[in-house]
Backbone as CSV, one residue per row, in Angstrom:
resi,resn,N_x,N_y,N_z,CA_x,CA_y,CA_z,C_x,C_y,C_z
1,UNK,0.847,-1.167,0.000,0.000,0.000,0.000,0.892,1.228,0.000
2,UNK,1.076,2.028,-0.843,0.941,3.018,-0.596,0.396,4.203,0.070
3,UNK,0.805,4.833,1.012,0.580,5.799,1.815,0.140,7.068,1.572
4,UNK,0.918,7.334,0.096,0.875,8.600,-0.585,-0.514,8.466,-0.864
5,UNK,-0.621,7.516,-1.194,-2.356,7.278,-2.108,-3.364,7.299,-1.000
6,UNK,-3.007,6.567,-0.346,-4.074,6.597,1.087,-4.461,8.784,1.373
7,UNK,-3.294,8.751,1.912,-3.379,10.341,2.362,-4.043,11.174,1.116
8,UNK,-3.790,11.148,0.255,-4.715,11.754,-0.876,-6.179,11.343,-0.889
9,UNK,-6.295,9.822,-1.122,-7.364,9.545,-1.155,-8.381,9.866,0.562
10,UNK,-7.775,10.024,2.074,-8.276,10.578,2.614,-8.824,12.206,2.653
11,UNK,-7.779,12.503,2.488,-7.547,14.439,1.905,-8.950,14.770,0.950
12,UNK,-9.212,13.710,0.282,-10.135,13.996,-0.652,-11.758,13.940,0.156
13,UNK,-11.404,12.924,1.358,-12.760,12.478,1.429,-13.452,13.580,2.885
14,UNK,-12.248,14.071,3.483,-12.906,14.735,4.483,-13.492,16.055,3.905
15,UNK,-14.388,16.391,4.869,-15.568,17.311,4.426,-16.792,17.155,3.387
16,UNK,-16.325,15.704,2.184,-17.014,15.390,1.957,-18.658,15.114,2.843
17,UNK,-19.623,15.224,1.754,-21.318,14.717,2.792,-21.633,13.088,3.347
18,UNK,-21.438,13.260,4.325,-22.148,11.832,4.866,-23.393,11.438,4.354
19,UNK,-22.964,10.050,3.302,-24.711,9.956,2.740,-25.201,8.713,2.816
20,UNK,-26.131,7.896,3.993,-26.138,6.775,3.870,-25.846,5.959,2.719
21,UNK,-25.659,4.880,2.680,-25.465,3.601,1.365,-24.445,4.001,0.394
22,UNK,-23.708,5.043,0.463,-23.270,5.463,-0.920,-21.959,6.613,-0.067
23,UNK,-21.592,6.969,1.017,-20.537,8.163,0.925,-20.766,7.806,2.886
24,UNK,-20.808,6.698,3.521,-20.512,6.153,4.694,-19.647,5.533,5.330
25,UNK,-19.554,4.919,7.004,-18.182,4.425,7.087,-18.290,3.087,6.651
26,UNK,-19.366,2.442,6.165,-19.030,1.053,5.019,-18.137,1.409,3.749
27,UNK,-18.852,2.587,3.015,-18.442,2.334,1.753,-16.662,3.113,2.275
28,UNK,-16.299,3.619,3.228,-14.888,4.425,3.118,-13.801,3.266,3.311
29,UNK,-14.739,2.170,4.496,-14.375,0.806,4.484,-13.576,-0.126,3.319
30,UNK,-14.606,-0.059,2.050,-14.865,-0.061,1.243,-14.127,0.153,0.495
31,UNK,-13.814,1.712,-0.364,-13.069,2.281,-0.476,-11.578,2.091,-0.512
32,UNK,-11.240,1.802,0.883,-10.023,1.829,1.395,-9.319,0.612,1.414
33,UNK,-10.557,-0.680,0.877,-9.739,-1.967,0.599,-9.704,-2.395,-0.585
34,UNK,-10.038,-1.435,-1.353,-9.946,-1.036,-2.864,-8.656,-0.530,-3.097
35,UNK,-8.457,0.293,-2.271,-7.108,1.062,-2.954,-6.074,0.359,-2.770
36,UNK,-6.212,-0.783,-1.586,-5.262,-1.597,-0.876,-4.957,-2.898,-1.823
37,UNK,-5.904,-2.991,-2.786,-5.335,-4.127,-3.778,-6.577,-5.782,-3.574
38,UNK,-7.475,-4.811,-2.578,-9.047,-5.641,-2.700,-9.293,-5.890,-3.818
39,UNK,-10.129,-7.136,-4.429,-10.813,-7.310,-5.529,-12.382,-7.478,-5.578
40,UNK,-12.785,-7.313,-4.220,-14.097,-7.032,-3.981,-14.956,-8.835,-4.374
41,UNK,-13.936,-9.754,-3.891,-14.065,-11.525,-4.704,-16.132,-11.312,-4.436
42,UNK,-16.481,-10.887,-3.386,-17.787,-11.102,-2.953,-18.725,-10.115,-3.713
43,UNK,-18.350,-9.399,-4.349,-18.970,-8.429,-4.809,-19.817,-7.059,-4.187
44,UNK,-19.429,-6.915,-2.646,-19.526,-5.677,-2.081,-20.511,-4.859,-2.333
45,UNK,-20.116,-4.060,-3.723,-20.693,-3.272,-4.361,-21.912,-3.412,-5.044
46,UNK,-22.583,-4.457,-5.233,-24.263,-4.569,-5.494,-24.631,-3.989,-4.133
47,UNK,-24.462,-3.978,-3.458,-24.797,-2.556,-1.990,-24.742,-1.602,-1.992
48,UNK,-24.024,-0.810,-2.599,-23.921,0.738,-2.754,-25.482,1.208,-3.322
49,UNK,-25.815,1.845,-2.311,-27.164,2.607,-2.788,-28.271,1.521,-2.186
50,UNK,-27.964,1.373,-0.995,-29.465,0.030,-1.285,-29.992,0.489,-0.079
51,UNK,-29.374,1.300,0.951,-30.428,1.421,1.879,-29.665,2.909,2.696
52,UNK,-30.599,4.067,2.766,-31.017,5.504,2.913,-30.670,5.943,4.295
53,UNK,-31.047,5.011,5.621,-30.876,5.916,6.847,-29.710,4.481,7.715
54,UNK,-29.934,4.917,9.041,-29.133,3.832,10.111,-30.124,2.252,10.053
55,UNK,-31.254,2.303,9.948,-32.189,1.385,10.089,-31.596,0.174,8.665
56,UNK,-31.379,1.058,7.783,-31.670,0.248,6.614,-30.051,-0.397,6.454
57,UNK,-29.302,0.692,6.594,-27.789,0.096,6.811,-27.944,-1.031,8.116
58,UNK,-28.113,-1.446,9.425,-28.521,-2.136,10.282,-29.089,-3.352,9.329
59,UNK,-30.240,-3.585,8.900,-30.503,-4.415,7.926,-29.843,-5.197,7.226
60,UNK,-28.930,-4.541,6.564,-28.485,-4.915,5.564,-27.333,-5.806,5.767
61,UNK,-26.418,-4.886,6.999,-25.588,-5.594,7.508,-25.238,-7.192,8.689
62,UNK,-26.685,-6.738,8.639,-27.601,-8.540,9.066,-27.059,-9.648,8.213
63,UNK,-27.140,-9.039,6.835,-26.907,-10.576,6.232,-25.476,-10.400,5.674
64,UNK,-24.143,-9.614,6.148,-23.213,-9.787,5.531,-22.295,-10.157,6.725
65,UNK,-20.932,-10.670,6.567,-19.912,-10.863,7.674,-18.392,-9.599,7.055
66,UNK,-18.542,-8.502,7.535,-17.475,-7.631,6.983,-16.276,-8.313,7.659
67,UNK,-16.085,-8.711,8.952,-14.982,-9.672,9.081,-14.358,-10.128,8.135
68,UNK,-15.420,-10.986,7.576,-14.238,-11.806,6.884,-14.030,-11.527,5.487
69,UNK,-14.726,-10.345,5.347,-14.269,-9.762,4.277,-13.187,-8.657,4.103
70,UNK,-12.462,-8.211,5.488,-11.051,-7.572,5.995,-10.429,-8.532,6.168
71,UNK,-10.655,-9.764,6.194,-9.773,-10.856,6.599,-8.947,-11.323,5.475
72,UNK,-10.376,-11.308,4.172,-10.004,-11.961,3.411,-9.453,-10.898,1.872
73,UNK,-9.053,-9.651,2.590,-8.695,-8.313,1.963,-6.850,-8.706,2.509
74,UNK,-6.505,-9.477,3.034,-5.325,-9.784,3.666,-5.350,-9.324,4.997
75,UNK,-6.077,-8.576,5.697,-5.799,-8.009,7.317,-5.833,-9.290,8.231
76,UNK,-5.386,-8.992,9.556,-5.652,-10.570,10.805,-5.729,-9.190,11.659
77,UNK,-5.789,-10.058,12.784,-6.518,-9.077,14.231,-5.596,-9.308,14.805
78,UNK,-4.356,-8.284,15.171,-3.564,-8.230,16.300,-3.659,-7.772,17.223
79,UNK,-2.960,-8.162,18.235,-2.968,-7.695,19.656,-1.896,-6.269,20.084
80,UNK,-2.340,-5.221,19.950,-0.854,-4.407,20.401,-2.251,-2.711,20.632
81,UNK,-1.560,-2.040,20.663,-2.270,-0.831,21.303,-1.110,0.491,20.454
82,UNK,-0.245,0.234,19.721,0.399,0.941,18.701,-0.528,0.875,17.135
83,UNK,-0.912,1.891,17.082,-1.506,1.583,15.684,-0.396,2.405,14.838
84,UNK,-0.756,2.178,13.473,-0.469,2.322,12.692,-0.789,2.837,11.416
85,UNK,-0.780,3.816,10.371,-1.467,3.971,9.321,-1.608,2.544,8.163
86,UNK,-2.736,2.479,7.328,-3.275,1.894,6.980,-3.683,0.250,7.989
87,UNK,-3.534,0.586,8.967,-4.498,-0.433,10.221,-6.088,-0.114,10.124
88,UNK,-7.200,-1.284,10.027,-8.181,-1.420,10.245,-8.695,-1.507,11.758
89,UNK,-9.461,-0.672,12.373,-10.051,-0.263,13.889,-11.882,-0.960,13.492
90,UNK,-11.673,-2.017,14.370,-13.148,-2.275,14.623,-13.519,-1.782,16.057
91,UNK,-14.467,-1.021,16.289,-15.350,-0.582,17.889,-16.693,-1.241,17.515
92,UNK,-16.791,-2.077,18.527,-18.116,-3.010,18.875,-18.725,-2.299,19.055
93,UNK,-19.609,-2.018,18.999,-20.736,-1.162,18.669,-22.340,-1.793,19.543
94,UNK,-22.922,-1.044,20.770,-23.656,-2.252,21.384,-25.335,-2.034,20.882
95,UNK,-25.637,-0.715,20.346,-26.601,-0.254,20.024,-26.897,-0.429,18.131
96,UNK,-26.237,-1.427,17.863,-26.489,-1.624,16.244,-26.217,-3.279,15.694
97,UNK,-26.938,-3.576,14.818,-26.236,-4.395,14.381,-24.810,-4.778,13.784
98,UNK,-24.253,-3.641,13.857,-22.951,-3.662,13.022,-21.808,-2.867,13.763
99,UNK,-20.978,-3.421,13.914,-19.288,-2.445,14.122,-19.033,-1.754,13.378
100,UNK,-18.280,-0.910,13.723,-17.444,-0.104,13.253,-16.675,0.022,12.649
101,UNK,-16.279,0.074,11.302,-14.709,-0.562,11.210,-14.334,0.738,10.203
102,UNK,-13.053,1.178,10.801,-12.554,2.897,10.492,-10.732,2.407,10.161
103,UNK,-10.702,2.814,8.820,-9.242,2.842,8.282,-8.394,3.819,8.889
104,UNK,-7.057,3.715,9.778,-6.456,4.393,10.352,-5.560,5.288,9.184
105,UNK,-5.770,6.231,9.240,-4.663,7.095,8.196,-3.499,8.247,8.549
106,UNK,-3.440,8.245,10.044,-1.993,8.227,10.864,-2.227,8.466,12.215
107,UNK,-1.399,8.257,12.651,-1.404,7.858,14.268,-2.400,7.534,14.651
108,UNK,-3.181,7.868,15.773,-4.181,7.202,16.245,-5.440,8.021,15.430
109,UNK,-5.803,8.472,13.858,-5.974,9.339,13.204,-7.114,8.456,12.483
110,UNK,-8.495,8.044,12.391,-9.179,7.314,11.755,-10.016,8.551,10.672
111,UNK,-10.547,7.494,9.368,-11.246,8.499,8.525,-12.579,7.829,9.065
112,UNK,-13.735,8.657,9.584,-14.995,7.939,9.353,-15.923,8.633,9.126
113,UNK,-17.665,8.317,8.596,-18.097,9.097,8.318,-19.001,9.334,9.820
114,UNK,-19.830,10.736,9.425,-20.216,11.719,10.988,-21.606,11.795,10.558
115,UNK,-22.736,11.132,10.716,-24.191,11.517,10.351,-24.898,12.352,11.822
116,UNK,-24.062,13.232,12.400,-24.700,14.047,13.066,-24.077,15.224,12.212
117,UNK,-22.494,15.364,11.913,-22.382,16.591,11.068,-22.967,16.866,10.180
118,UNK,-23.015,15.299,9.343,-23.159,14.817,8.125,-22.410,15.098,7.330
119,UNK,-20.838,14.794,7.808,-19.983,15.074,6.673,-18.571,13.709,7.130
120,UNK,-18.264,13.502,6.284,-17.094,12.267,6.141,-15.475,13.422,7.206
121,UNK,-15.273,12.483,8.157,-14.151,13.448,8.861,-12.983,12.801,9.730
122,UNK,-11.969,12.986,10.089,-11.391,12.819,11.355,-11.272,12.694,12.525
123,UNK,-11.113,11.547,12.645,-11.603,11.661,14.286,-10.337,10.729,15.314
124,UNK,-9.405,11.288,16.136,-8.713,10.435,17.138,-9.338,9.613,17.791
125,UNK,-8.958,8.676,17.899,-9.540,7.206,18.624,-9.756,7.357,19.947
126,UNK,-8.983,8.424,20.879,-9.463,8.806,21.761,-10.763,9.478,22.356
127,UNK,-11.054,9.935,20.938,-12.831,10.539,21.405,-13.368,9.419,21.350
128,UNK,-13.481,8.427,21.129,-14.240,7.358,20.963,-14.929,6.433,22.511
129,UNK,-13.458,6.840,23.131,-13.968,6.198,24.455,-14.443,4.936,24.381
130,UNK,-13.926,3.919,23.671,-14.582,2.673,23.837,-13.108,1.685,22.993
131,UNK,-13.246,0.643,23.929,-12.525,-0.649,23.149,-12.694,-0.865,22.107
132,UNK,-11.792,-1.352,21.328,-11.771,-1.597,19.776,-10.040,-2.583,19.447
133,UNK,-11.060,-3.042,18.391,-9.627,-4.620,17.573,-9.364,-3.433,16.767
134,UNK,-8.160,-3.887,16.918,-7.084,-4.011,15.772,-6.617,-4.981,14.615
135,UNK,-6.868,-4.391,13.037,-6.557,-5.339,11.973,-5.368,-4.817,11.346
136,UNK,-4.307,-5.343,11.189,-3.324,-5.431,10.014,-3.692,-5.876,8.929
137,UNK,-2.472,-5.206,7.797,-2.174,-6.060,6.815,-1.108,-7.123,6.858
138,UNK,-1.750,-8.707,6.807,-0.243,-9.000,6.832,0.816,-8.816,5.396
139,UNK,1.904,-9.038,5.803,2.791,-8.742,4.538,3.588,-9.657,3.738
């Protein structure tokens, strides 16, 4: 992976609009294991656009396992509390069907999207206040 590309391709996305199904922290997810040399084997992307608010994303993510689709993007789940840029951050999430999962793009520096701003942004892992895995790439 390239880094250069990452940081651009983040640079690009903050301030962008938070828009369910289509400009969220799935698709930046998404996105970001695209640029990493993903081939999307499951086809991902028949999802883009399929569902409008939190309810419908919740839904949807009922019938998928994003696990093992970072797993199978090359990442594993290590144990350490040093992150790293291009590291995958899952936060369990207790009020949804679905985690979290936010591409680190430097230091403790995640891109995710904000549907209270409603805009795609930055956020330190420290505001988060909550436990969260750690995914590598292995190499």
């Amino acid at each position: 992976m390239g880094q250069r590309v990452v940081d651009r391709w983040a640079e690009g996305k903050v301030g962008q609009p938070f828009v369910w199904g289509t400009n969220d922290c799935h698709w930046l997810l998404w996105e970001f294991l695209k640029i990493n040399g993903w081939s999307d084997p499951n086809n991902m992307e028949k999802h883009r656009g399929k569902y409008t608010d939190r309810h419908g994303a919740n839904e949807l993510v009922k019938t998928l396992n994003i696990e093992k689709e970072v797993i199978d993007a090359g990442y594993k789940q290590v144990n350490t509390n040093k992150l790293q840029a291009g590291d995958i951050l899952r936060v369990q999430m207790k009020n949804s069907a679905y985690d979290l999962y936010m591409p680190v793009i430097y230091g403790r520096t995640v891109l995710c999207g904000d549907p209270m701003s409603k805009n795609i942004v930055q956020k330190n892992m420290d505001e988060f206040q909550k436990s969260y895995l750690v995914y590598r790439r292995e190499v």
